[in-house]
LUMZALUM-39270 format. One record per residue: x, y, z of N, C-alpha, C in turn; residue in one letter; residue number from 1. Coordinates in nm, 3 decimals. Layout:
<recs>
<n_east: X	n_north: Y	n_up: Z	ca_east: X	ca_north: Y	ca_up: Z	c_east: X	c_north: Y	c_up: Z	r: a	k: NUM>
...
</recs>
This chain:
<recs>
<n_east: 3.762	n_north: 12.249	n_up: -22.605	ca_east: 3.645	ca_north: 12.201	ca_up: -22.675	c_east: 3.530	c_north: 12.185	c_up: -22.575	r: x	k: 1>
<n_east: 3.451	n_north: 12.227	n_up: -22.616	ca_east: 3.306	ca_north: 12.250	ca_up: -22.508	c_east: 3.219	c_north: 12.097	c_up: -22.532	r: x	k: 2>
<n_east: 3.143	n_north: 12.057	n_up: -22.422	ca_east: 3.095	ca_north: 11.980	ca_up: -22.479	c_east: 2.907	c_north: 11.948	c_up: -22.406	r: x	k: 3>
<n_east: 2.816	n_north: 11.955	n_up: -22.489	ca_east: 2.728	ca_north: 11.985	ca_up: -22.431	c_east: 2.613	c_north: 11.902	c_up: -22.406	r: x	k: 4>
<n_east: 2.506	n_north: 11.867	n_up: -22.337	ca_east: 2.445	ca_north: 11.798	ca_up: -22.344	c_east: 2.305	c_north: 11.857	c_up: -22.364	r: x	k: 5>
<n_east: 2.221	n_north: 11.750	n_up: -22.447	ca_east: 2.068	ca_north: 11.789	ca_up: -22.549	c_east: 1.997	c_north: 11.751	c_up: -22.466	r: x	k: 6>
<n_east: 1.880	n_north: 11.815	n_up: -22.453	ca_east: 1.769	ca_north: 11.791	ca_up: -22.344	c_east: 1.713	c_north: 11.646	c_up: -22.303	r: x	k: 7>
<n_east: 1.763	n_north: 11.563	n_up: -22.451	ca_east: 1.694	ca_north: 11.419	ca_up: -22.436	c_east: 1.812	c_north: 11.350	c_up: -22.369	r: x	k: 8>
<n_east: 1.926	n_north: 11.382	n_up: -22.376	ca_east: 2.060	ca_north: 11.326	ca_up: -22.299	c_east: 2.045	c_north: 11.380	c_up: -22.151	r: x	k: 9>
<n_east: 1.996	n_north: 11.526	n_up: -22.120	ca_east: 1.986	ca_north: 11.524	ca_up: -21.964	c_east: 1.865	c_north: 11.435	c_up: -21.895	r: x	k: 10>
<n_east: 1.764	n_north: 11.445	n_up: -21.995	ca_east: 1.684	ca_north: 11.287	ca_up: -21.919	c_east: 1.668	c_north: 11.170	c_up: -21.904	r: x	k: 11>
<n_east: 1.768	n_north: 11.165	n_up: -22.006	ca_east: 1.859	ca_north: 11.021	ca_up: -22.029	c_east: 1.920	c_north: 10.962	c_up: -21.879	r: x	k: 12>
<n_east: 1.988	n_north: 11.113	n_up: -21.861	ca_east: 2.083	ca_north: 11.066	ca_up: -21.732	c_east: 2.004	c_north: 11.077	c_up: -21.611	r: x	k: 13>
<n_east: 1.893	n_north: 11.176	n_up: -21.603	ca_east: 1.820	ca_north: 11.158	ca_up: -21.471	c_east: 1.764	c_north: 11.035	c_up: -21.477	r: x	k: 14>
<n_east: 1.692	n_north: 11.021	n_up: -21.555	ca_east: 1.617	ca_north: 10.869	ca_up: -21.552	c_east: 1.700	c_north: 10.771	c_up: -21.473	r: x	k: 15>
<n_east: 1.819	n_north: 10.762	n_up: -21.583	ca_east: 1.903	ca_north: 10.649	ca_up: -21.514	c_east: 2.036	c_north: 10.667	c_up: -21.400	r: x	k: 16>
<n_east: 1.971	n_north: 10.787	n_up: -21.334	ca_east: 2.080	ca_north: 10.860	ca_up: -21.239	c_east: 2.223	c_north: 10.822	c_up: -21.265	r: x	k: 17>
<n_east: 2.280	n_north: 10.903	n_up: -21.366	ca_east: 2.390	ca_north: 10.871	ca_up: -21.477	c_east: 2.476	c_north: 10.978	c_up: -21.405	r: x	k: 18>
<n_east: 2.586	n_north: 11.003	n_up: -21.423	ca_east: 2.655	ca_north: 11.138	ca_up: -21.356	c_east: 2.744	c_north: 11.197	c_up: -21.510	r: x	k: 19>
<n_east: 2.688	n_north: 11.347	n_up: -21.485	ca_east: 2.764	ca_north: 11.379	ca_up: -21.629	c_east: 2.887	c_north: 11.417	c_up: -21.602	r: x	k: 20>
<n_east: 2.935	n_north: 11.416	n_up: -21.518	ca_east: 3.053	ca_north: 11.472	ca_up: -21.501	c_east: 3.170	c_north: 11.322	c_up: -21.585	r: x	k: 21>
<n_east: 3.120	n_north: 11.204	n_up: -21.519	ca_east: 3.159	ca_north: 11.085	ca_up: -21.596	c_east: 3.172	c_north: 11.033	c_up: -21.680	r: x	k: 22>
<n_east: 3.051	n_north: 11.125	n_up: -21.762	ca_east: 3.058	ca_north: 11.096	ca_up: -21.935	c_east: 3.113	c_north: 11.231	c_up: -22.006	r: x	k: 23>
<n_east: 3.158	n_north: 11.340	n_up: -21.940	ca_east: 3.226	ca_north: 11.366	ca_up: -21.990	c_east: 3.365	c_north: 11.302	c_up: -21.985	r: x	k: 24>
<n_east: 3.412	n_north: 11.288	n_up: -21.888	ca_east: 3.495	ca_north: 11.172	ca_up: -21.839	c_east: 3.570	c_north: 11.080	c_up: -21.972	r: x	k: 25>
<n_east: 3.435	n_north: 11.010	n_up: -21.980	ca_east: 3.461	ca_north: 10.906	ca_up: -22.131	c_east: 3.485	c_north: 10.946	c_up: -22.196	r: x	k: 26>
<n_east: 3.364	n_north: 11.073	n_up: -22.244	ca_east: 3.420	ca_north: 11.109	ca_up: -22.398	c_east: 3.514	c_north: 11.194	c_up: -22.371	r: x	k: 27>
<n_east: 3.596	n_north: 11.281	n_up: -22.315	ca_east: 3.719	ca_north: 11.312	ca_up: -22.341	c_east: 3.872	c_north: 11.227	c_up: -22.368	r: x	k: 28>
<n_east: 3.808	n_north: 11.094	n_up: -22.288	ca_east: 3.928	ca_north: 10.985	ca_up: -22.258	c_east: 3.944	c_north: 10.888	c_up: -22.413	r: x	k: 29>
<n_east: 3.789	n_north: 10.904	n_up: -22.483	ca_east: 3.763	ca_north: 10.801	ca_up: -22.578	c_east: 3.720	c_north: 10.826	c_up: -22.710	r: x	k: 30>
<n_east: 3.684	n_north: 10.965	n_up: -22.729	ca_east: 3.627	ca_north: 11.062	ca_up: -22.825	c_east: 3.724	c_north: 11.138	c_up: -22.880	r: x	k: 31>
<n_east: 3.805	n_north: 11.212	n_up: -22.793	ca_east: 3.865	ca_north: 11.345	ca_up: -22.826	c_east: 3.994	c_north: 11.297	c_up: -22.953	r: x	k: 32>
<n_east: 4.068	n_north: 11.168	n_up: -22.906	ca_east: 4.135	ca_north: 11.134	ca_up: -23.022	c_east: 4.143	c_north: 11.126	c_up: -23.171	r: x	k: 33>
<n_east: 4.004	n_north: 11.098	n_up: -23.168	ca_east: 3.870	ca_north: 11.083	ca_up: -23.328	c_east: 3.826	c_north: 11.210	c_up: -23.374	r: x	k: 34>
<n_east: 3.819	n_north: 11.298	n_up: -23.302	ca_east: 3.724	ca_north: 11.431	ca_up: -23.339	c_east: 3.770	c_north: 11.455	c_up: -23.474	r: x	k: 35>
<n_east: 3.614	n_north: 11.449	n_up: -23.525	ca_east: 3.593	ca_north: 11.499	ca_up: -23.682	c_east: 3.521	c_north: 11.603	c_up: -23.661	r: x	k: 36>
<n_east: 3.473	n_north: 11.697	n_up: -23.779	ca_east: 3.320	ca_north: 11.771	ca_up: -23.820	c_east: 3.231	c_north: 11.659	c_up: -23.864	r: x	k: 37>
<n_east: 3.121	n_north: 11.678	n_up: -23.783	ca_east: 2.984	ca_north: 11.653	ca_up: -23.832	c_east: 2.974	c_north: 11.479	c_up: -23.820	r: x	k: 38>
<n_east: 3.013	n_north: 11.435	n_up: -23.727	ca_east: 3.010	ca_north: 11.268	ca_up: -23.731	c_east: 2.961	c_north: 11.219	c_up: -23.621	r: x	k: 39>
<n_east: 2.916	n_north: 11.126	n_up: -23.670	ca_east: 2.797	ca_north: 11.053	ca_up: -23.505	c_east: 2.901	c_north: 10.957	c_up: -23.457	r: x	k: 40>
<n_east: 2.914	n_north: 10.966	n_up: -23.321	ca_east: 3.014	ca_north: 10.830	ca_up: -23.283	c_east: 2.920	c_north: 10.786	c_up: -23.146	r: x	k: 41>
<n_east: 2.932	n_north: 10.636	n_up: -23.178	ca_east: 2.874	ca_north: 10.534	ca_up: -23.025	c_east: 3.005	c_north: 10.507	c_up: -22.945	r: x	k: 42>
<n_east: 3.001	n_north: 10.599	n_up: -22.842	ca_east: 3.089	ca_north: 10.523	ca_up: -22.737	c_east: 2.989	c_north: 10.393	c_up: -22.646	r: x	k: 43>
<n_east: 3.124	n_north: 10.327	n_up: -22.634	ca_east: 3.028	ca_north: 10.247	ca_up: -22.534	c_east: 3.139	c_north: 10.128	c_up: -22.445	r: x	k: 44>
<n_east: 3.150	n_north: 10.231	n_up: -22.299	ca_east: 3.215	ca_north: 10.217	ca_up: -22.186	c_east: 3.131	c_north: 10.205	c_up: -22.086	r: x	k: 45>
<n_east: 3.246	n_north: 10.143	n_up: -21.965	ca_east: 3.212	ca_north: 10.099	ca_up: -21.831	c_east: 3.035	c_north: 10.066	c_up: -21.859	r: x	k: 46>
<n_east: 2.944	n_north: 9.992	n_up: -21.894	ca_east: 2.858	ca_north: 9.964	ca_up: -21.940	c_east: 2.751	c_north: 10.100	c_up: -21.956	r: x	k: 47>
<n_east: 2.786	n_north: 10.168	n_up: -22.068	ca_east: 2.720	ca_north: 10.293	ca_up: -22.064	c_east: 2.711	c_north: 10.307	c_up: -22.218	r: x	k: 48>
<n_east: 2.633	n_north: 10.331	n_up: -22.272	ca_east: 2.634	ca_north: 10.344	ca_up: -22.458	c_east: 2.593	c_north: 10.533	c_up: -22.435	r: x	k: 49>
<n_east: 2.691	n_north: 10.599	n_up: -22.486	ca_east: 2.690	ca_north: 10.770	ca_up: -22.522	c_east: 2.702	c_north: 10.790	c_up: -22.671	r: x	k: 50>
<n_east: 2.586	n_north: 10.813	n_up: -22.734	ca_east: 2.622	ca_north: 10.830	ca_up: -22.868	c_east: 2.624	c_north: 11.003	c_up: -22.880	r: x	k: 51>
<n_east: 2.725	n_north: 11.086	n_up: -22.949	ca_east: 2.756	ca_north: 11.228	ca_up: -22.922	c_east: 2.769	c_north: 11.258	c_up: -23.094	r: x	k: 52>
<n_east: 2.739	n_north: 11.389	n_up: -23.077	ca_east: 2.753	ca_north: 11.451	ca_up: -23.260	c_east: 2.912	c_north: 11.549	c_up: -23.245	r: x	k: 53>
<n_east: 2.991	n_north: 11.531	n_up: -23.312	ca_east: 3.040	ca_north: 11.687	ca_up: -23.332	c_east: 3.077	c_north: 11.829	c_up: -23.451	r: x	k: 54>
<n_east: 3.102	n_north: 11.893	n_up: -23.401	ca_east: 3.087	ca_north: 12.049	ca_up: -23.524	c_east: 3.156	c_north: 12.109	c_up: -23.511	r: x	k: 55>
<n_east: 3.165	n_north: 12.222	n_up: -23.530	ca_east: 3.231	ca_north: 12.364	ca_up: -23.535	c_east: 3.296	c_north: 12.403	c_up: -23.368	r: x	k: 56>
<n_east: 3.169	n_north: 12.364	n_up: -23.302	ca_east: 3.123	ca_north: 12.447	ca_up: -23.176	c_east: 3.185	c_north: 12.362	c_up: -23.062	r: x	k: 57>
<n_east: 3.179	n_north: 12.190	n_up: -23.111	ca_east: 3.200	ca_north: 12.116	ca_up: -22.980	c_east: 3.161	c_north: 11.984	c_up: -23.023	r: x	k: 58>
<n_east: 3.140	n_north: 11.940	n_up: -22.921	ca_east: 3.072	ca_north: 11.800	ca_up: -22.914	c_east: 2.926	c_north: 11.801	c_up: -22.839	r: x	k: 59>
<n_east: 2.841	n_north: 11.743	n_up: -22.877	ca_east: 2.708	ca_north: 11.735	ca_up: -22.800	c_east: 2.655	c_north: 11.605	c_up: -22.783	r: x	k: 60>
<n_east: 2.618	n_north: 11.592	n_up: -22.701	ca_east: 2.598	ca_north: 11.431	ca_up: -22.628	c_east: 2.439	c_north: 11.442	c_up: -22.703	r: x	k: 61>
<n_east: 2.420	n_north: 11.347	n_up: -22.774	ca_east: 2.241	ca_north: 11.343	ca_up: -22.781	c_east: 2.182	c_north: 11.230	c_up: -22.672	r: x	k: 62>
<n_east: 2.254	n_north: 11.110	n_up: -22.649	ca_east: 2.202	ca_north: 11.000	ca_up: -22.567	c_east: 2.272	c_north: 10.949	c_up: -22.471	r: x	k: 63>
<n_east: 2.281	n_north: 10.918	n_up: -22.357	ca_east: 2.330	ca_north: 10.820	ca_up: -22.263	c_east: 2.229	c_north: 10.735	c_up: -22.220	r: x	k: 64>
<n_east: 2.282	n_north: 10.593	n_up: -22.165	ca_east: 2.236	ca_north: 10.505	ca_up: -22.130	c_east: 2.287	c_north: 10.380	c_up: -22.101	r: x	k: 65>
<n_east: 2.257	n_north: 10.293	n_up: -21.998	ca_east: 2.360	ca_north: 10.189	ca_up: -21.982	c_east: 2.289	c_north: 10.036	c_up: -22.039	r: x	k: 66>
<n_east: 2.398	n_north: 10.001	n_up: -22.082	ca_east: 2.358	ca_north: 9.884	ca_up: -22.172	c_east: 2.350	c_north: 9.744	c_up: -22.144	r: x	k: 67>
<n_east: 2.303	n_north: 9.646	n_up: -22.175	ca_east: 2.282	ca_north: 9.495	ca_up: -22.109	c_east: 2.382	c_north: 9.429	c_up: -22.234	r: x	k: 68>
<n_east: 2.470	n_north: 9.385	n_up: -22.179	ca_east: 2.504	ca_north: 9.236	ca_up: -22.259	c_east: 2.418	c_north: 9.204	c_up: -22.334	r: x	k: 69>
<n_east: 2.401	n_north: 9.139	n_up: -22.456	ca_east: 2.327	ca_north: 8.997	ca_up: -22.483	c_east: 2.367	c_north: 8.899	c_up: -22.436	r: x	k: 70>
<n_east: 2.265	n_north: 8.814	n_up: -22.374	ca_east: 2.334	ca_north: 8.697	ca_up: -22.339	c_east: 2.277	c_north: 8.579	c_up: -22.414	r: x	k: 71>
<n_east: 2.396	n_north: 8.494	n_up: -22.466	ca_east: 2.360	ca_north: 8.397	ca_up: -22.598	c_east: 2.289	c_north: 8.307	c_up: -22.538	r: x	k: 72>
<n_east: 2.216	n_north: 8.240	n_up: -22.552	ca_east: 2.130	ca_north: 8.119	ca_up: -22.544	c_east: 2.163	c_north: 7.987	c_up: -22.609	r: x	k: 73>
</recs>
């Protein structure tokens, strides 16, 4: 299964000097179990939120980014 990343996910990761090799990483470790057609899934590991589509073809990462706690008040 191929899995690819969308132009707004590779500047996702430069921005936040993300390593894709790692999120593929995740989503093979955390995704691949689930694989449907055509379904949006939020991973969200080692503090990193990857929300990915998949299809016919693969999986495609649309977003990475690492995420803050809320912290309750």
């Amino acid at each position: 299964m191929e899995i690819r990343f969308s132009r707004h996910a590779k500047r996702r990761i430069k921005l936040y000097e993300l390593s894709e090799i790692r999120i593929k990483e995740i989503i093979e470790h955390n995704f691949l179990k689930h694989y449907t057609t055509n379904e949006k899934i939020e991973i969200m590991s080692e503090g990193l939120k990857i929300i990915v589509k998949s299809d016919k073809k693969g999986i495609t990462v649309i977003t990475a980014y690492p995420f803050r706690k809320k912290v309750s008040r």
